[in-house]
C-alpha positions as CSV (number, residue, x, y, z in Angstrom):
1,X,2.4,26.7,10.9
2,X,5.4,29.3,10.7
3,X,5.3,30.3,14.2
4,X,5.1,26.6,15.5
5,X,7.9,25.8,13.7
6,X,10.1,28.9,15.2
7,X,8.5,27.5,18.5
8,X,9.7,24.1,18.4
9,X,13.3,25.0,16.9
10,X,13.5,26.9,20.2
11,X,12.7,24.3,21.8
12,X,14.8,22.0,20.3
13,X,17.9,24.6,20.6
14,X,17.4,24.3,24.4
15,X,16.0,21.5,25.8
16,X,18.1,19.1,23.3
17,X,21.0,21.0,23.3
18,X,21.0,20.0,19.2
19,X,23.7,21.4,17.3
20,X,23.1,24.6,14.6
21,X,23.7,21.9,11.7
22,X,21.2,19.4,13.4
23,X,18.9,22.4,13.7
24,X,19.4,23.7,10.2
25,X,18.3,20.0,9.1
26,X,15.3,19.5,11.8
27,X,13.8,22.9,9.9
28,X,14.8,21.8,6.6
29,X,12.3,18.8,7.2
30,X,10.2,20.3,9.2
31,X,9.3,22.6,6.5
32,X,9.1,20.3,3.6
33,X,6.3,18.3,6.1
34,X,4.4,21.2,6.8
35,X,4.5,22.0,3.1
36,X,3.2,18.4,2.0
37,X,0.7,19.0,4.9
38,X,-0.4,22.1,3.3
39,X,-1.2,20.5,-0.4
40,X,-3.6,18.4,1.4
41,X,-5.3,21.4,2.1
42,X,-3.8,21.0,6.3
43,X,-3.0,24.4,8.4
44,X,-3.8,23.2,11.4
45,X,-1.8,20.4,13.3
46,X,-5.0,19.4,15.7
47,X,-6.2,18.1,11.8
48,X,-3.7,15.9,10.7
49,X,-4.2,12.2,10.7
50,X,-2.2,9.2,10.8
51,X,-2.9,8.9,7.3
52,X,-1.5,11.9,6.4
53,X,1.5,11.1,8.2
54,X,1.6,7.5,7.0
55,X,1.5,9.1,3.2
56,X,4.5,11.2,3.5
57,X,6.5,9.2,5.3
58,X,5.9,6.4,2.9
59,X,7.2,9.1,0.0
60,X,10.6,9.4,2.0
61,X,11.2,5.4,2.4
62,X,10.6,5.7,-1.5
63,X,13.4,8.1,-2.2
64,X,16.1,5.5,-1.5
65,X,17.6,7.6,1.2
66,X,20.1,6.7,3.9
67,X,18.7,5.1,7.0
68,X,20.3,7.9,9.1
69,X,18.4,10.1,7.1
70,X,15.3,8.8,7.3
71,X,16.2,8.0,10.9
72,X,15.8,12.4,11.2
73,X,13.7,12.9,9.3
74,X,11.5,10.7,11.2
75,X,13.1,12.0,14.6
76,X,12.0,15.8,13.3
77,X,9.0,14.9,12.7
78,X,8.0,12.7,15.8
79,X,9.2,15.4,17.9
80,X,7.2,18.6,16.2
81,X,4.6,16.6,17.0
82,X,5.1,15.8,20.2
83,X,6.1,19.3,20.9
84,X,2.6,20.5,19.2
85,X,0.8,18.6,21.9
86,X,2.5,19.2,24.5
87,X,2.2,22.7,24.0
88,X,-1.2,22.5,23.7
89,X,-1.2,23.6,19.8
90,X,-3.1,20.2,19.4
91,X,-4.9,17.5,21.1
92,X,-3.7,14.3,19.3
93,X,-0.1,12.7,18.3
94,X,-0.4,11.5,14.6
95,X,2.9,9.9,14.7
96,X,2.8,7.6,17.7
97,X,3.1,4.6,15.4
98,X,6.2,5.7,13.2
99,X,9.1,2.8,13.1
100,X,12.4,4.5,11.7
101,X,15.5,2.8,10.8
102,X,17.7,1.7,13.9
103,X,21.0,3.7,14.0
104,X,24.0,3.7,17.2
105,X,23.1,6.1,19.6
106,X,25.0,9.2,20.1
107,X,26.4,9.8,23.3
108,X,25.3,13.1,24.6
109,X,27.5,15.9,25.8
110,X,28.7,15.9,29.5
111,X,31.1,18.6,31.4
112,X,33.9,17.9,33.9
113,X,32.8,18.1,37.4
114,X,35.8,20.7,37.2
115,X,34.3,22.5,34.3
116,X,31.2,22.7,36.4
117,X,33.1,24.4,39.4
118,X,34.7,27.1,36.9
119,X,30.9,28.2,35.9
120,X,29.7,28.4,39.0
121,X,32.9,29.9,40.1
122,X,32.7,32.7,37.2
123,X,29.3,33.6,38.2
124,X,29.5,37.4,39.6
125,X,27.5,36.7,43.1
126,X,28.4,40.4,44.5
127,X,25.2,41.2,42.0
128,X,21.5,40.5,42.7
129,X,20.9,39.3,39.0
130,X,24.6,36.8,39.4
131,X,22.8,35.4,42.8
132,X,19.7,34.3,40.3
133,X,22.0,32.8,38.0
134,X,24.3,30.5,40.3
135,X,21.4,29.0,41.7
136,X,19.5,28.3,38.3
137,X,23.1,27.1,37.5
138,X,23.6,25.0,40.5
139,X,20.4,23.6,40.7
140,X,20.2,22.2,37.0
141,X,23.3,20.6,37.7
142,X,22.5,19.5,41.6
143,X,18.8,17.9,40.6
144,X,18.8,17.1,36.6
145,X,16.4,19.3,36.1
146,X,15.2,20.0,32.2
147,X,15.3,23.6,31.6
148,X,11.2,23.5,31.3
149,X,11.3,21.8,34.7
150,X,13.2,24.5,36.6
151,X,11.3,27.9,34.8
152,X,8.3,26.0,35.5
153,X,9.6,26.0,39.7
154,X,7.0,27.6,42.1
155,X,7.6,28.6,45.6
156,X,5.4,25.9,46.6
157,X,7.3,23.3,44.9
158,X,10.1,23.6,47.6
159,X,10.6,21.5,50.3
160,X,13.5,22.9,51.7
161,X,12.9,21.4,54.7
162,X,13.6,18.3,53.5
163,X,16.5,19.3,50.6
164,X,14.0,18.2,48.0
165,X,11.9,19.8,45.3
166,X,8.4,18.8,43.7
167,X,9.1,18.7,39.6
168,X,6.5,18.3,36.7
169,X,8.1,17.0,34.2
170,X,6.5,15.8,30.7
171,X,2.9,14.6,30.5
172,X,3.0,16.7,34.1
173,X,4.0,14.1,35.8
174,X,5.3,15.1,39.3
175,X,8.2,13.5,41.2
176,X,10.7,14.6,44.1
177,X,13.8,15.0,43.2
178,X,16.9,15.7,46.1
179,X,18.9,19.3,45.3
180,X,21.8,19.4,48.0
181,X,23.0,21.4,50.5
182,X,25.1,23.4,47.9
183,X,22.5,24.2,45.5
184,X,20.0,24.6,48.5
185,X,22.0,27.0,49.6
186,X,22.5,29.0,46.4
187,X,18.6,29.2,46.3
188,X,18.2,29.8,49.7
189,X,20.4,33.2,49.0
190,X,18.7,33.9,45.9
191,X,15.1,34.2,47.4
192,X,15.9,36.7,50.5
193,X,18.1,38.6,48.3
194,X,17.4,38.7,44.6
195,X,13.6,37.9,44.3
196,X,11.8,40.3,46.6
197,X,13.6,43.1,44.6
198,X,12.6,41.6,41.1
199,X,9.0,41.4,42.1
200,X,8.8,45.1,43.0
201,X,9.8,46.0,40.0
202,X,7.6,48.0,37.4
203,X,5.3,45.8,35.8
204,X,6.2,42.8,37.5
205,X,4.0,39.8,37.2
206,X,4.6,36.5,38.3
207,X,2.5,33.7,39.6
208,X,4.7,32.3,42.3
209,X,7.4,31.3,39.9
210,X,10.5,31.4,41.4
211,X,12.8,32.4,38.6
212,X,12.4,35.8,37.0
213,X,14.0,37.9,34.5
214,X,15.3,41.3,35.3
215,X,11.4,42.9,34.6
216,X,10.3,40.5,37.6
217,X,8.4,38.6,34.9
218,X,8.8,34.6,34.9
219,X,12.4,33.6,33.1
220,X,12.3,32.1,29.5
221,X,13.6,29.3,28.0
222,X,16.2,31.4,26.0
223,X,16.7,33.3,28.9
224,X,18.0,30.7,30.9
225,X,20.3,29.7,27.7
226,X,21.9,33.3,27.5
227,X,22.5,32.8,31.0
228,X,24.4,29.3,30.5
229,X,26.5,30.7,27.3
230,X,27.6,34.0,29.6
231,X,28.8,32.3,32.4
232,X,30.4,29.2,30.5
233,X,32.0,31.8,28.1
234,X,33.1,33.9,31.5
235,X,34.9,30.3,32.7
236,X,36.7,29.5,29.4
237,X,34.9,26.9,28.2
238,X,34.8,25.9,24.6
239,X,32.3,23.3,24.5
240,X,29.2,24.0,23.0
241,X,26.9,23.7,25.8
242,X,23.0,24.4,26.8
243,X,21.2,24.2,30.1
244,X,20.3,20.1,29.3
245,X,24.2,19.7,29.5
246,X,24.0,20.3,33.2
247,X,20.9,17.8,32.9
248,X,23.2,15.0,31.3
249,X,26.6,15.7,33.3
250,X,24.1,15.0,36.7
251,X,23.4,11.6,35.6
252,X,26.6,10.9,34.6
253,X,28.6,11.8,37.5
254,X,26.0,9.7,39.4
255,X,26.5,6.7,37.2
256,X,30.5,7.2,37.2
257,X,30.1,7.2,41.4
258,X,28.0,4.0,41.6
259,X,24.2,5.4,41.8
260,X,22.0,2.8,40.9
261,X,20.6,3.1,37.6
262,X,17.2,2.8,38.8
263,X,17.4,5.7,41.4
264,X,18.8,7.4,38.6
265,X,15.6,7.0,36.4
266,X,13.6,7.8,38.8
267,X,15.6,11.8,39.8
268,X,15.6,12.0,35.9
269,X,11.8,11.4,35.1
270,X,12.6,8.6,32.9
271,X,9.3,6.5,32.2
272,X,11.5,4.6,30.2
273,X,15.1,2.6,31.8
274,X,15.9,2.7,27.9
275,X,16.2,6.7,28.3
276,X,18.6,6.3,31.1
277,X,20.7,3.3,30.3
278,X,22.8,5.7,27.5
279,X,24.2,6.9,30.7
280,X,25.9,3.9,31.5
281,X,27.3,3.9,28.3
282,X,28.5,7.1,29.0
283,X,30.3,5.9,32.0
284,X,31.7,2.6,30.3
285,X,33.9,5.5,27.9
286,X,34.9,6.9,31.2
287,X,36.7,3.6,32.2
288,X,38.4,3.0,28.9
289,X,39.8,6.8,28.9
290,X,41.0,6.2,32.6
291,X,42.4,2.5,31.4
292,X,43.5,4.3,28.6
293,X,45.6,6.9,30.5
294,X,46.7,4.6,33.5
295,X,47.2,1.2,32.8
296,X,50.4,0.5,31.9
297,X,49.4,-1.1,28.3
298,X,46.7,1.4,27.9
């Protein structure tokens, strides 16, 4: 299962944006799974039960650890597996029934609308490669997109007509989702320009995608992450950032500027209002940092 592991802690590194320590400790567990999996005589994930599951799981509850821990451990695992079939490296979800420990939710990570400007402002646009990357840029940011979402864009998917854009998000399901006149027109400039050069090139190959690499092949996950950390690094900022950044700061500015949280779910992909209601948390710290910094007993 060694190559589904480096698979998902790809994954993981981009979609969730989790931190290297995080990471370090998702393949930690992930690997001391996989290894229990394998004395039960288990190499492949399409074989494991909810009994196997049930029997390791049952081991870590045993070791007295703390509930954040578990809580993880648990995450980790639930995930790989969820990855594994979504991915189509199996057929079935052992862990659907796993109950962790409750612990506080995190917060995630949001940029400035100002920080936003400064990437998009740093992007080299006098370049057919830096036209590509401001409107990958702008449009994760303009539309929520999940990084999966936007390399998985084909030129049918555009209704430009309309400022809107058909997205698949997980389980495929499909929903329209606005993009702006700003990012419309960063795509817009992209596809005359950039594109038509990047499918002539040698050994291009792409099946209506409309993000490629520099090969004219469709764009990678990582790809689309090196293009995030050159740009962000080009505008000075510090903050350890991935592409699901721009994915978070779009709800939150939304939320901060009054968007109803259901409209918000529904742009997002949320099944779930659970999934989106952090963001109002998010938005209830932005109101005790501005009571913080203007009210005169702040």
């Amino acid at each position: 299962m060694d190559q589904f592991i480096k698979e998902f802690l790809l994954y993981a590194k981009i979609e969730r944006n989790l931190s290297p320590n995080t990471l370090e400790a998702y393949e930690r567990d992930i690997r001391r799974y996989t290894a229990f999996l394998k004395q039960q005589g288990l190499s492949d994930p399409d074989k494991v039960r909810q009994r196997h599951v049930r029997s390791y799981t049952g081991q870590l509850t045993e070791l007295g650890l703390a509930p954040a821990s578990i809580q993880r451990m648990f995450t980790a695992l639930r995930r790989f597996h969820r990855f594994l079939v979504a991915e189509h490296h199996a057929s079935n979800d052992p862990s659907t029934f796993l109950k962790a420990p409750k612990t506080p939710r995190r917060l995630p990570k949001v940029l400035a609308v100002e920080e936003i400007n400064a990437i998009l402002a740093a992007v080299d646009t006098s370049t057919s490669l830096g036209l590509r990357d401001r409107s990958m840029i702008s449009l994760l940011y303009a539309s929520g997109l999940r990084v999966s979402e936007l390399i998985g864009l084909h030129l049918s998917d555009l209704l430009l007509e309309r400022n809107m854009l058909r997205a698949f998000g997980k389980g495929s399901k499909e929903r329209l989702v606005p993009m702006g006149e700003y990012a419309k027109a960063d795509l817009a400039a992209y596809i005359s320009h950039t594109r038509p050069l990047l499918t002539h090139r040698k050994n291009a190959a792409s099946s209506g995608e409309i993000y490629l690499n520099n090969r004219g092949r469709p764009i990678s996950r990582m790809g689309v992450y090196n293009i995030v950390q050159r740009w962000k690094t080009a505008a000075g900022i510090e903050q350890d950032i991935s592409p699901h950044t721009f994915r978070h700061s779009f709800a939150t500015h939304l939320i901060e500027g009054g968007a109803d949280l259901r409209a918000v779910q529904e742009m997002l992909g949320h099944a779930d209002i659970s999934s989106t209601e952090i963001y109002t948390h998010l938005d209830a710290e932005y109101l005790k940092q501005v009571h913080r910094q203007f009210h005169p007993r702040g």
